[in-house]
gemmi code that builds the backbone of each chain (N, CA, C; Angstrom):
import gemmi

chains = {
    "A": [
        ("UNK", (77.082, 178.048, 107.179), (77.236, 176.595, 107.318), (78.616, 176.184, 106.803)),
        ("UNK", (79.054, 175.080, 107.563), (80.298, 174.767, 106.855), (80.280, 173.464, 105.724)),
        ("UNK", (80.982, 173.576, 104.885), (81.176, 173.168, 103.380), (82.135, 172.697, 102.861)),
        ("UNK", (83.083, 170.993, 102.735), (83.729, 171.226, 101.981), (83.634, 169.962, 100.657)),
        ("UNK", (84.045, 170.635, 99.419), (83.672, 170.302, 98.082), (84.618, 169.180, 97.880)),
        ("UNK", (84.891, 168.523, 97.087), (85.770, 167.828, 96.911), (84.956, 167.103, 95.141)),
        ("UNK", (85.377, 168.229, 94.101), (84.692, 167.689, 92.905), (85.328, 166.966, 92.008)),
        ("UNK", (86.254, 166.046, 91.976), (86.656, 164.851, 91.736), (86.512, 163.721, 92.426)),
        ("UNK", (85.335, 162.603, 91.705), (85.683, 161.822, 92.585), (86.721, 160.410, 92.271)),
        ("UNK", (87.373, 160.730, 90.823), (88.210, 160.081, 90.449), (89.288, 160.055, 90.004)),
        ("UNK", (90.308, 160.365, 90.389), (91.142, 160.928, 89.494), (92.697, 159.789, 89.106)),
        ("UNK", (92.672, 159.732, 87.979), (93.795, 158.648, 87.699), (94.810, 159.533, 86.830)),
        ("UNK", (96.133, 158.941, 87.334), (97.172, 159.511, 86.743), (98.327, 158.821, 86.389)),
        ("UNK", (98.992, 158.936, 85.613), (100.360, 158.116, 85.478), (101.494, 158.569, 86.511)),
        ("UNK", (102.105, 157.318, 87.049), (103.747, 157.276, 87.450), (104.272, 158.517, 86.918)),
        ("UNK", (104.763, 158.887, 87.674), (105.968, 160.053, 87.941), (104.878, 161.679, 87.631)),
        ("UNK", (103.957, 161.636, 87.442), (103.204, 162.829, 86.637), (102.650, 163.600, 87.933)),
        ("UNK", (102.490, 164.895, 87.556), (101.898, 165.863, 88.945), (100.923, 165.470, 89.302)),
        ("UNK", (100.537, 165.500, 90.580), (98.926, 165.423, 90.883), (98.348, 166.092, 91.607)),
        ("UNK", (97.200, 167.399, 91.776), (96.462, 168.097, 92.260), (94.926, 167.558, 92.685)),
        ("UNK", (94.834, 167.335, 93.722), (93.457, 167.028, 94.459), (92.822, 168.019, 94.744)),
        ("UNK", (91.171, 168.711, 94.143), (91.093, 169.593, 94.821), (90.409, 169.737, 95.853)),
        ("UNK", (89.992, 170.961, 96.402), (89.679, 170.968, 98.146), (88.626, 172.613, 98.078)),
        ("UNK", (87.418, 172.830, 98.066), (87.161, 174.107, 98.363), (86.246, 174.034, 99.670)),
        ("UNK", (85.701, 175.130, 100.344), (85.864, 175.159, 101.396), (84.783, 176.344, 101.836)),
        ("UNK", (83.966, 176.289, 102.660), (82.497, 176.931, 103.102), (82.545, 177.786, 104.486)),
        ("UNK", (83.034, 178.688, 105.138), (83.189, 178.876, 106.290), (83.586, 180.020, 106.780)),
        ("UNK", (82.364, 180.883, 107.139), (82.379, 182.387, 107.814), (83.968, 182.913, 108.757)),
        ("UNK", (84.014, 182.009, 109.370), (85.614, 182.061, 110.283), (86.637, 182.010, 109.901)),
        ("UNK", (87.384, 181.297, 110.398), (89.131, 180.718, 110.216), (88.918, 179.372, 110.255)),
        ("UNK", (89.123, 178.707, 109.776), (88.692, 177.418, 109.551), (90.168, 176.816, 110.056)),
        ("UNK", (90.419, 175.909, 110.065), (91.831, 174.312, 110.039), (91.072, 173.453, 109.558)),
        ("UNK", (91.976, 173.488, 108.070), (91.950, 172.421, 107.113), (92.932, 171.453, 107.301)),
        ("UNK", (92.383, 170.198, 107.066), (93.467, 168.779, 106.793), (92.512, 168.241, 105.937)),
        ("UNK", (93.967, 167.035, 105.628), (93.697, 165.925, 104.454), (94.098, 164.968, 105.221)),
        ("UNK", (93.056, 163.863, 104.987), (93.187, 162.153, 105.567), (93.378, 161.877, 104.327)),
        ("UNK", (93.933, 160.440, 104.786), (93.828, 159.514, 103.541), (93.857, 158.236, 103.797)),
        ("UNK", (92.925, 157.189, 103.076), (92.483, 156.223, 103.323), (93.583, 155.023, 102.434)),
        ("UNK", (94.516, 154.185, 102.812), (94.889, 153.258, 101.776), (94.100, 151.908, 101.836)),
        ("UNK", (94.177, 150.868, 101.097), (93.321, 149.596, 100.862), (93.456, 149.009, 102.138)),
        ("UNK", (92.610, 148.707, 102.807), (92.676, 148.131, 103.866), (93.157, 148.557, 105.121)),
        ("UNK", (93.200, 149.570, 105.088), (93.785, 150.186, 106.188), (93.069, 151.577, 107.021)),
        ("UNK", (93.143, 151.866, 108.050), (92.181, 153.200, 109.063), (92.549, 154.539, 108.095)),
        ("UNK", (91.777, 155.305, 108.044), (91.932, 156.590, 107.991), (92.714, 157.198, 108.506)),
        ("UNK", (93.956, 157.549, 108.061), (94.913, 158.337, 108.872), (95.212, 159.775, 108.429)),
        ("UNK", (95.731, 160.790, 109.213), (96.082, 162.144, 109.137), (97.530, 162.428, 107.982)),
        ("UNK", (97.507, 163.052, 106.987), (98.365, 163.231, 105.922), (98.540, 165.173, 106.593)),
        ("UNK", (98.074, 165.640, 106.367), (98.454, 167.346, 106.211), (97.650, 167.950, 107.166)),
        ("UNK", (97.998, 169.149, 108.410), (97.138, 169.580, 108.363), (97.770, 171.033, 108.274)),
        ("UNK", (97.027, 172.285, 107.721), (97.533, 173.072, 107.023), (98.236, 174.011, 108.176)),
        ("UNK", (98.278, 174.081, 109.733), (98.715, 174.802, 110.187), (100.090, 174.420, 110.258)),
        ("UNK", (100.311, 173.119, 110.105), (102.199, 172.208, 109.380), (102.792, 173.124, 108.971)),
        ("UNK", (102.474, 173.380, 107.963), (102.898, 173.622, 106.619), (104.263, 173.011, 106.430)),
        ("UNK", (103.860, 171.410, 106.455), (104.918, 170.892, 105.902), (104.453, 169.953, 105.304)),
        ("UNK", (105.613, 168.932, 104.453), (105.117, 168.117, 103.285), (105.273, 166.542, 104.272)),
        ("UNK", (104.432, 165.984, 103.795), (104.503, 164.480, 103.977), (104.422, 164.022, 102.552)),
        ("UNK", (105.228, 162.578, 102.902), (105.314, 161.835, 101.687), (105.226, 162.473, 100.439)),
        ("UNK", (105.751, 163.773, 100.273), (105.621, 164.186, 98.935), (104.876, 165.172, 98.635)),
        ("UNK", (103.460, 164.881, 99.515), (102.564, 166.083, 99.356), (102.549, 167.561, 100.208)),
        ("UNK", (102.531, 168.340, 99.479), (101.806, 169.865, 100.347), (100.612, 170.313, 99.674)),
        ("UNK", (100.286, 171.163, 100.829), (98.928, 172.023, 100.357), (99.085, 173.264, 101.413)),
        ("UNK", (98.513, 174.484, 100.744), (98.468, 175.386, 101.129), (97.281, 176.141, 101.033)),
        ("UNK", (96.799, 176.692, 102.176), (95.424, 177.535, 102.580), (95.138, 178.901, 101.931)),
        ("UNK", (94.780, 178.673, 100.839), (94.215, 180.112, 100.178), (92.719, 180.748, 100.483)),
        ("UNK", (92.998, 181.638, 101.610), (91.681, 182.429, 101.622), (91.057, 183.088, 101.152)),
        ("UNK", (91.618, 183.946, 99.701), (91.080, 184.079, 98.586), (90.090, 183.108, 98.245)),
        ("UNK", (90.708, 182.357, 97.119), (89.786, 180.977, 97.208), (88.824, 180.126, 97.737)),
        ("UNK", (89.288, 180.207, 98.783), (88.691, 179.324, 99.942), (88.921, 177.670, 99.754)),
        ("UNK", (90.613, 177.836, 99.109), (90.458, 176.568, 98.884), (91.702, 175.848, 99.659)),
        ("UNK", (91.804, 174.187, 99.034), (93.028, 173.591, 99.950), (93.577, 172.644, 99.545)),
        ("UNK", (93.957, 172.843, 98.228), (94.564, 171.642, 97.562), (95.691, 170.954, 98.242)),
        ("UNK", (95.551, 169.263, 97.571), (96.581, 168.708, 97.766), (97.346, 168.590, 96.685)),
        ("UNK", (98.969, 168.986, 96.300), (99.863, 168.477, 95.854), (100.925, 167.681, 95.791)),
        ("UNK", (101.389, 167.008, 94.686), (102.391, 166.022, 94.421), (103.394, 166.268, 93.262)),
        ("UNK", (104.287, 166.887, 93.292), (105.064, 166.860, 91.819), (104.848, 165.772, 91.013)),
        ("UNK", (105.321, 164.310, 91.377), (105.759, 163.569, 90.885), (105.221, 161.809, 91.831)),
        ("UNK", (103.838, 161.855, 91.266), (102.585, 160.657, 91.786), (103.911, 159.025, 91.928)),
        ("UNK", (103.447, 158.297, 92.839), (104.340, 157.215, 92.852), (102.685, 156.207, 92.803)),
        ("UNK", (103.114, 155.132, 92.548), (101.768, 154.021, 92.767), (101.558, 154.026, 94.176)),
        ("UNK", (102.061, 153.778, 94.971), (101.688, 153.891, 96.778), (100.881, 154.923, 97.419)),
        ("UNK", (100.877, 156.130, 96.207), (100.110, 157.272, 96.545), (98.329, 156.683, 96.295)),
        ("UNK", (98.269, 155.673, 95.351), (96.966, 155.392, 95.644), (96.316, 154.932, 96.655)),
        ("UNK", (94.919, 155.642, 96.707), (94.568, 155.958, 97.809), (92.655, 156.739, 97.670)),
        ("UNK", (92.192, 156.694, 98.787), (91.007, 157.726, 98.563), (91.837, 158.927, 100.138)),
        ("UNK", (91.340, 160.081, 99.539), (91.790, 161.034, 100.347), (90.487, 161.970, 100.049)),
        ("UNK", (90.227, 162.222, 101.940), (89.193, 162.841, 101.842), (89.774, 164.580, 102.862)),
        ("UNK", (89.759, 165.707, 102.397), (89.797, 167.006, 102.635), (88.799, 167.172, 103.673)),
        ("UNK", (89.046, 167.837, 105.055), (88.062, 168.217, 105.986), (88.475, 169.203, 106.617)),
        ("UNK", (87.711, 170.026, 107.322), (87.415, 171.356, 107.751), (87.196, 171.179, 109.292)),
        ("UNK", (87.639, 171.747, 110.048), (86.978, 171.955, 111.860), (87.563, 173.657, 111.894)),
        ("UNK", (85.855, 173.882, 112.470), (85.592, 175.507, 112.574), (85.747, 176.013, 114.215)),
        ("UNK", (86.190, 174.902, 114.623), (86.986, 175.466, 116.405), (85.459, 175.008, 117.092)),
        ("UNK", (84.503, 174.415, 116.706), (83.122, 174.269, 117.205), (83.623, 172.720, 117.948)),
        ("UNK", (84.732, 172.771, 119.385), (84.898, 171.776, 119.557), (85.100, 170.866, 119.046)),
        ("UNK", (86.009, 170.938, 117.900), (86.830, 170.826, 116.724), (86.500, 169.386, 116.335)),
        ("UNK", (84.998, 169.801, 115.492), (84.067, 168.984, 114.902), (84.730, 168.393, 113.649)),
        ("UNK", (85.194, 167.561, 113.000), (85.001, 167.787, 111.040), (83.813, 167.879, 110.631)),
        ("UNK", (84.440, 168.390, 109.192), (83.103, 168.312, 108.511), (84.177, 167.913, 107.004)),
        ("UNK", (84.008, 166.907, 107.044), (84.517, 166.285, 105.642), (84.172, 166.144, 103.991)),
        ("UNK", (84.501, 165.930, 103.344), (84.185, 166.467, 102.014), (83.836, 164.663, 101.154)),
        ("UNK", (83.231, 164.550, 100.552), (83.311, 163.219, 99.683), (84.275, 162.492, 99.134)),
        ("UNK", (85.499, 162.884, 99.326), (86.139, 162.083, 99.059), (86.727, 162.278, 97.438)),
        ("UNK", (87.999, 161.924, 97.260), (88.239, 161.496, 96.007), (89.529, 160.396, 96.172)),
        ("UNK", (89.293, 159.435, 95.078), (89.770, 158.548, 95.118), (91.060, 158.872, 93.838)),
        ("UNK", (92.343, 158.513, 94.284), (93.494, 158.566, 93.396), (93.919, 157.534, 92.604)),
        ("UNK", (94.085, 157.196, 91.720), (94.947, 155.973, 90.723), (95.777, 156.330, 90.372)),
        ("UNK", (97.314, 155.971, 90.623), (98.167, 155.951, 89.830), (98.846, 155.048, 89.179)),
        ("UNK", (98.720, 155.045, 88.155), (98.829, 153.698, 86.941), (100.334, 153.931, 86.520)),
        ("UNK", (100.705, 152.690, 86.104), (102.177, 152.713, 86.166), (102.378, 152.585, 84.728)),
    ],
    "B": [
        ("UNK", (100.696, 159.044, 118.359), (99.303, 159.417, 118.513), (98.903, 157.921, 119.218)),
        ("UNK", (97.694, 158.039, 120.188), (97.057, 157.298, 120.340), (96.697, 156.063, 119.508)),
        ("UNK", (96.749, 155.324, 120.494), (96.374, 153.744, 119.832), (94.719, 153.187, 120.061)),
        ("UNK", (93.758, 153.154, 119.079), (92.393, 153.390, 118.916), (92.230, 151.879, 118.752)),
        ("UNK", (91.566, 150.987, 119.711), (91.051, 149.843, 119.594), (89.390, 149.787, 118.988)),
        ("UNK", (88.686, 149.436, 117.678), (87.259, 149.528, 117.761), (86.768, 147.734, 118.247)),
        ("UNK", (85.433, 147.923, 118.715), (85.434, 146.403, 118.601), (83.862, 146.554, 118.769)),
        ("UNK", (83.026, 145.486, 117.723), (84.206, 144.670, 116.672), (83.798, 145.301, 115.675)),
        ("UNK", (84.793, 144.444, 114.913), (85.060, 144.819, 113.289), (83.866, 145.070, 112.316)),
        ("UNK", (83.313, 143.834, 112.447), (82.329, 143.908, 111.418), (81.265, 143.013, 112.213)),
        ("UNK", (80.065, 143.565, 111.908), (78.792, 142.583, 112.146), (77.528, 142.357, 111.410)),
        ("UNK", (76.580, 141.256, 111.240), (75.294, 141.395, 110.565), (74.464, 141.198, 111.595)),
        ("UNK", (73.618, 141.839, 111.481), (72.539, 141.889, 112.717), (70.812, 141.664, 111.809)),
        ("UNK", (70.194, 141.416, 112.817), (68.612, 141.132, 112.269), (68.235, 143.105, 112.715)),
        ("UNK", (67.379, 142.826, 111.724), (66.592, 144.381, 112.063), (65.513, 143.933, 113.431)),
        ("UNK", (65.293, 145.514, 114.269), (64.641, 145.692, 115.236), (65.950, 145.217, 116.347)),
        ("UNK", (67.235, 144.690, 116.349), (67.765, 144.719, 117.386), (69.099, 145.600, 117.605)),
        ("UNK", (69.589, 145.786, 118.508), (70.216, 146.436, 119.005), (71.768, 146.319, 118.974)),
        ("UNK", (73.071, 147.234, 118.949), (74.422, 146.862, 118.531), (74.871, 147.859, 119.545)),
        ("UNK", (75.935, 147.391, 120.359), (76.880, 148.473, 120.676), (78.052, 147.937, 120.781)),
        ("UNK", (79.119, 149.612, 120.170), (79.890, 149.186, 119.276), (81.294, 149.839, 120.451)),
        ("UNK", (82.120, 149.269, 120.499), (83.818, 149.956, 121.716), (84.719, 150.878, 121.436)),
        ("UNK", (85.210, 151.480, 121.784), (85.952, 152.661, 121.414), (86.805, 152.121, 122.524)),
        ("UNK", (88.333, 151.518, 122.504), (89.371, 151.674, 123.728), (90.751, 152.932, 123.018)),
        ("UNK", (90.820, 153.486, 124.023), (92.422, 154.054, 123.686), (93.582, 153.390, 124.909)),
        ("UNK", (94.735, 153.803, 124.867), (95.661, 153.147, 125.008), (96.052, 154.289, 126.061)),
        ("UNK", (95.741, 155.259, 125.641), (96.227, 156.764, 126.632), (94.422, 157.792, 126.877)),
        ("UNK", (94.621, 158.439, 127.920), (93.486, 159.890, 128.313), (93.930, 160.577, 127.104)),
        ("UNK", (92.484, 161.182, 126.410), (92.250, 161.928, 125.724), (90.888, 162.516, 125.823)),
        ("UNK", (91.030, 163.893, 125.411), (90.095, 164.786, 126.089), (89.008, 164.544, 124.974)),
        ("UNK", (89.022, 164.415, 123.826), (87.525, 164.504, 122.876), (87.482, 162.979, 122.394)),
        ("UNK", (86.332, 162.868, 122.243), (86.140, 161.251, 121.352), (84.767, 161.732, 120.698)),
        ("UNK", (84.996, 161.251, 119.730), (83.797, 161.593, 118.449), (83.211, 160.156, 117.887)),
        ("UNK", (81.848, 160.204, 117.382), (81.508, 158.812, 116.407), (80.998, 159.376, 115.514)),
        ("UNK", (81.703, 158.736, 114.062), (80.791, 159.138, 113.170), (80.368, 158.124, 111.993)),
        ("UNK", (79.738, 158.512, 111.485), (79.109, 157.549, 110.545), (79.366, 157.459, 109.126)),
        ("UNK", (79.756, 156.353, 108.289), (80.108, 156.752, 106.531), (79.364, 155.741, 106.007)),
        ("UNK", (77.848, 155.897, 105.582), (77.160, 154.964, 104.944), (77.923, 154.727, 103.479)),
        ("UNK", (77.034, 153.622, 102.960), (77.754, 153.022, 101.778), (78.175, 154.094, 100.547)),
        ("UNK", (79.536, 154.412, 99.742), (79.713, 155.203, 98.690), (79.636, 156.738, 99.514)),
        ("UNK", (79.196, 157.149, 100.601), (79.199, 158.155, 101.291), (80.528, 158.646, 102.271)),
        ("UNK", (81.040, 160.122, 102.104), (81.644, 160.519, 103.474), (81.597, 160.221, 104.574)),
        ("UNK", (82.148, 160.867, 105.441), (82.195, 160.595, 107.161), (81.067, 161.743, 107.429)),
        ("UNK", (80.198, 161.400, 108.129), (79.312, 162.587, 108.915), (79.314, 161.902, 110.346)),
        ("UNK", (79.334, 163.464, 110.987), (79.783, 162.897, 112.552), (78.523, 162.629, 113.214)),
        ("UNK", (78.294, 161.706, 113.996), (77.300, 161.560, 114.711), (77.075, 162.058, 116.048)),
        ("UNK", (78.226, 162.322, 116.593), (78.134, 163.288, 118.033), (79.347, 162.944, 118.892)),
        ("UNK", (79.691, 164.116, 119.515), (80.783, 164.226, 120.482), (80.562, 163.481, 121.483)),
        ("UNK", (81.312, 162.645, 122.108), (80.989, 161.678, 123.265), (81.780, 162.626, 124.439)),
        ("UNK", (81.253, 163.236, 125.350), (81.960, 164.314, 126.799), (81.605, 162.932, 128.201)),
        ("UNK", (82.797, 162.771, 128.514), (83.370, 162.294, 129.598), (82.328, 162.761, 130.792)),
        ("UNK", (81.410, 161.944, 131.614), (80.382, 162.837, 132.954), (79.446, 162.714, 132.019)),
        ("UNK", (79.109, 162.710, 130.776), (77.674, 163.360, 130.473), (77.474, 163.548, 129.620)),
        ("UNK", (75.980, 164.450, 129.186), (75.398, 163.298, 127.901), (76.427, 163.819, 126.885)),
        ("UNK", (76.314, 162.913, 125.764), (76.860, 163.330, 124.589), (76.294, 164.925, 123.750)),
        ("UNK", (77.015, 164.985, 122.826), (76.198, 166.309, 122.285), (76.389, 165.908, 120.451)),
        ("UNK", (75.020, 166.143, 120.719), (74.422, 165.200, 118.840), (74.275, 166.075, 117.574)),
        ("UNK", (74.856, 165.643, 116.771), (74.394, 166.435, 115.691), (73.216, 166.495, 115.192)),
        ("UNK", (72.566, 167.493, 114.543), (71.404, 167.244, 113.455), (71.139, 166.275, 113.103)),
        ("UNK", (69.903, 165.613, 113.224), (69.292, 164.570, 112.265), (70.005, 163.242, 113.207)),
        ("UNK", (70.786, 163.270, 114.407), (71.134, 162.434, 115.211), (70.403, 162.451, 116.540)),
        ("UNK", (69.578, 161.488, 117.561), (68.845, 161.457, 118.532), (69.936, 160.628, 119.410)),
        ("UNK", (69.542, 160.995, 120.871), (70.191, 159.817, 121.226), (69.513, 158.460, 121.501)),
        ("UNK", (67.723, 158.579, 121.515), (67.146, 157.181, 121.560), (67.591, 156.309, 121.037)),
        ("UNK", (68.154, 157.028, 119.144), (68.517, 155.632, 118.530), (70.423, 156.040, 118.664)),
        ("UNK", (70.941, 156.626, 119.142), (72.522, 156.330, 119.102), (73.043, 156.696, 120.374)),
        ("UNK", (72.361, 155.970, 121.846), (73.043, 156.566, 123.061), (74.640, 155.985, 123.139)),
        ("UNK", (75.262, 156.983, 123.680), (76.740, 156.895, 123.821), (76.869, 157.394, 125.404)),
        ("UNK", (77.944, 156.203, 125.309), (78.811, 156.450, 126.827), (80.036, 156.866, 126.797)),
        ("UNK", (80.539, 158.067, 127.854), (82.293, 157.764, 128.488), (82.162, 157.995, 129.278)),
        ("UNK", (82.074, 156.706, 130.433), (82.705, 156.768, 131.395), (83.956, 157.015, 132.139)),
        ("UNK", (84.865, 157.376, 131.251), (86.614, 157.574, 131.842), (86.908, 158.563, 130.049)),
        ("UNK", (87.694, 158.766, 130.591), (88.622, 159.433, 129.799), (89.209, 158.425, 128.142)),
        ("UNK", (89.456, 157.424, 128.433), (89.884, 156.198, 127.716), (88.951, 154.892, 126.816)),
        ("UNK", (87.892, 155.154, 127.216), (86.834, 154.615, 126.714), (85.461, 155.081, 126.795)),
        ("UNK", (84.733, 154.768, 125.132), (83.132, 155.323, 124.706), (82.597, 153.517, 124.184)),
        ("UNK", (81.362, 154.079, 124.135), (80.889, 152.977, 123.530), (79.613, 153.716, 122.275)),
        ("UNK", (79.111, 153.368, 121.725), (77.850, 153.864, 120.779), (76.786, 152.734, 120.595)),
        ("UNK", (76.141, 152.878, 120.832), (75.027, 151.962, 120.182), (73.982, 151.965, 119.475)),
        ("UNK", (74.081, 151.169, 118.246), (72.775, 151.605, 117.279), (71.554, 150.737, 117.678)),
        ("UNK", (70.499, 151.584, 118.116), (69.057, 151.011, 118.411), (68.146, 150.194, 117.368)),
        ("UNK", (67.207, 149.521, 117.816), (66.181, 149.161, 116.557), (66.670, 149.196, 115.442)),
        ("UNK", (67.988, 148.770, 114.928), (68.404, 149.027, 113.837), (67.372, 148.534, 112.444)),
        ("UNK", (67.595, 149.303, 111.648), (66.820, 148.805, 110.254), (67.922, 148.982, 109.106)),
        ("UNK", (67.733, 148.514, 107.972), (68.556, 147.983, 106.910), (69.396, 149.590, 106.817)),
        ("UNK", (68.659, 150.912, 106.820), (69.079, 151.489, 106.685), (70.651, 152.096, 107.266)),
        ("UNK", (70.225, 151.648, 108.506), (71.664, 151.964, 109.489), (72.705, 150.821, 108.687)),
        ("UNK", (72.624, 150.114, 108.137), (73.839, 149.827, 107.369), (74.973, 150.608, 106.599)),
        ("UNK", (76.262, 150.366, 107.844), (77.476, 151.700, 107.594), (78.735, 151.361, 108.218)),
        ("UNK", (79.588, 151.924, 108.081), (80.572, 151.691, 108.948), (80.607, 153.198, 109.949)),
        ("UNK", (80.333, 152.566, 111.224), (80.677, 153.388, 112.428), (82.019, 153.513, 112.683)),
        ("UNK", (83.050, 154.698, 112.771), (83.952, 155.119, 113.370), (84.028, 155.790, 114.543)),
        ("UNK", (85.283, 155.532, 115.232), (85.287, 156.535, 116.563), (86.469, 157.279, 116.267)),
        ("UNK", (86.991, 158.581, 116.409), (87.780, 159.497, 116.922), (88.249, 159.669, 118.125)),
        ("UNK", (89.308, 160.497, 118.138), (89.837, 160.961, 119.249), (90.746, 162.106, 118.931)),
        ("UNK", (91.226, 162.795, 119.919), (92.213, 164.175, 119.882), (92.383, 164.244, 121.546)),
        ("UNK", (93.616, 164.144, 121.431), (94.652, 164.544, 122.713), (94.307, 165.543, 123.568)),
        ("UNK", (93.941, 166.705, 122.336), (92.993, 168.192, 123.392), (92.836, 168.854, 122.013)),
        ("UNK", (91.985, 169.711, 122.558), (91.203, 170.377, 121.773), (91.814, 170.958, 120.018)),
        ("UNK", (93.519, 171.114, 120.317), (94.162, 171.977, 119.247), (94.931, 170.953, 118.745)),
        ("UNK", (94.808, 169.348, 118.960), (95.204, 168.400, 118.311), (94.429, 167.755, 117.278)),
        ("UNK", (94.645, 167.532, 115.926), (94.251, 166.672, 114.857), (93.352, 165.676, 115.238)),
        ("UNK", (92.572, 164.863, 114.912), (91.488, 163.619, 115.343), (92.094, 162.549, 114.602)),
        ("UNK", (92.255, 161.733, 115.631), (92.600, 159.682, 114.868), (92.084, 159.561, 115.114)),
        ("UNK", (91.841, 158.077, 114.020), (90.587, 157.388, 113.653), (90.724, 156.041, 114.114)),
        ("UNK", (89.825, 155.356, 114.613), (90.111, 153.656, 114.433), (90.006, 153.235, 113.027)),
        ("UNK", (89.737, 151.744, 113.475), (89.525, 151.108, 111.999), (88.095, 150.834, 111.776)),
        ("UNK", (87.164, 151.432, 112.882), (86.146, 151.306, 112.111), (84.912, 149.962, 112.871)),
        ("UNK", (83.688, 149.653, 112.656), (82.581, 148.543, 112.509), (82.206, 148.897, 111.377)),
        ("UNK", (82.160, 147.719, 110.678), (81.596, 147.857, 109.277), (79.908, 147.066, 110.203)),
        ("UNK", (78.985, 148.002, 109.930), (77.476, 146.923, 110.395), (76.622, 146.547, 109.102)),
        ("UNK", (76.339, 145.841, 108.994), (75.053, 145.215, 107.866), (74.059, 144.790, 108.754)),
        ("UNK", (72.831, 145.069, 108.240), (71.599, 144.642, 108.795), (71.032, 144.215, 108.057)),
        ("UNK", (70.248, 142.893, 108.275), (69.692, 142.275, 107.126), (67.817, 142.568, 107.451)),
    ],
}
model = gemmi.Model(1)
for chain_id, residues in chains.items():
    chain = gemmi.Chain(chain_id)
    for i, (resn, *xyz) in enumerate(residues, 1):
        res = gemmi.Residue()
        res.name, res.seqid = resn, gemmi.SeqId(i, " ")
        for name, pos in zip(("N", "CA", "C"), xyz):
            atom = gemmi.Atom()
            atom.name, atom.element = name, gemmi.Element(name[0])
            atom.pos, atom.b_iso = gemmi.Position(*pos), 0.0
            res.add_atom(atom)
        chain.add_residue(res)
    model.add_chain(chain)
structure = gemmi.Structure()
structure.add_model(model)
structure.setup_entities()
């Protein structure tokens, strides 16, 4: 079955400070992982998806199959980064998601 | 990426009646998805909407209570049946260009049922 975790569902951080979202991940295959992210008032839009492998706005993440995981990173959090960002999975099954709960970011100034 | 019209936005409805909810795009795209994020909850998908024919539903999804249309390439519709308090959620629609493209989202029906 596919699975993905997302065990923060809060995470607050100060201006300028690193920030790691994490992301683990359930799935017999090869999976394609991405990260949405939701800002106040606004649609769900596409931030990363790991076959990129490139950074938006600051963030990367990279696909560890060891792990099975898919964090998102930020060196250096700005307030605009707040946000809920939710980590999801499509297993090529007519490239379904299967999304994770969500965690919501604060960055306090 | 595609430009995802939902309509409408938000509604309150009486229980036992019926809602259907628009999906327009702006361009042909080969997949359109609906899914569902009840209150404090994730996105769980409710079923692939295929262009010709029936949709294809997930688990724990029927189509009595969520038949969906696409007639064209460019537009779905969903509709929640007999609704009861429970179906209170925001319905989303998806889309992807083709199969090895990412999924956009609209903005969503927020529904309340009283």
């Amino acid at each position: 079955a596919q699975r993905v975790t997302q065990p923060e569902k809060l995470l607050s951080v100060f201006k300028g400070a690193p920030v790691e979202l994490k992301c683990n991940y359930s799935y017999s295959g090869s999976p394609e992982l991405f990260w949405y992210v939701q800002y106040s008032r606004q649609r769900l839009q596409l931030l990363l998806r790991h076959i990129s492998r490139e950074s938006i706005k600051g963030f990367t993440a990279d696909l560890n199959k060891g792990e099975t995981s898919f964090h998102l990173k930020k060196p250096f959090a700005q307030e605009e980064d707040s946000a809920m960002y939710y980590c999801a999975l499509s297993g090529h099954h007519g490239n379904k998601l299967v999304f994770g709960a969500g965690t919501i970011l604060r960055v306090k100034s | 990426s595609a430009v995802i019209s939902q309509k409408p936005s938000r509604d309150i409805c009486q229980r036992g009646t019926s809602l259907t909810i628009q999906c327009q795009v702006d361009s042909q795209v080969t997949m359109m998805f609906w899914y569902r994020q009840q209150p404090g909850q994730s996105l769980t998908l409710i079923a692939t909407a295929n262009q010709g024919s029936e949709a294809t539903y997930e688990s724990g999804f029927v189509i009595d209570k969520f038949p969906i249309s696409r007639p064209n390439l460019t537009f779905s519709t969903l509709t929640v049946s007999n609704m009861s308090p429970e179906d209170s959620s925001i319905y989303l629609c998806s889309v992807s260009e083709s199969s090895n493209q990412p999924q956009h989202f609209g903005d969503g029906t927020r529904l309340s049922i009283l």
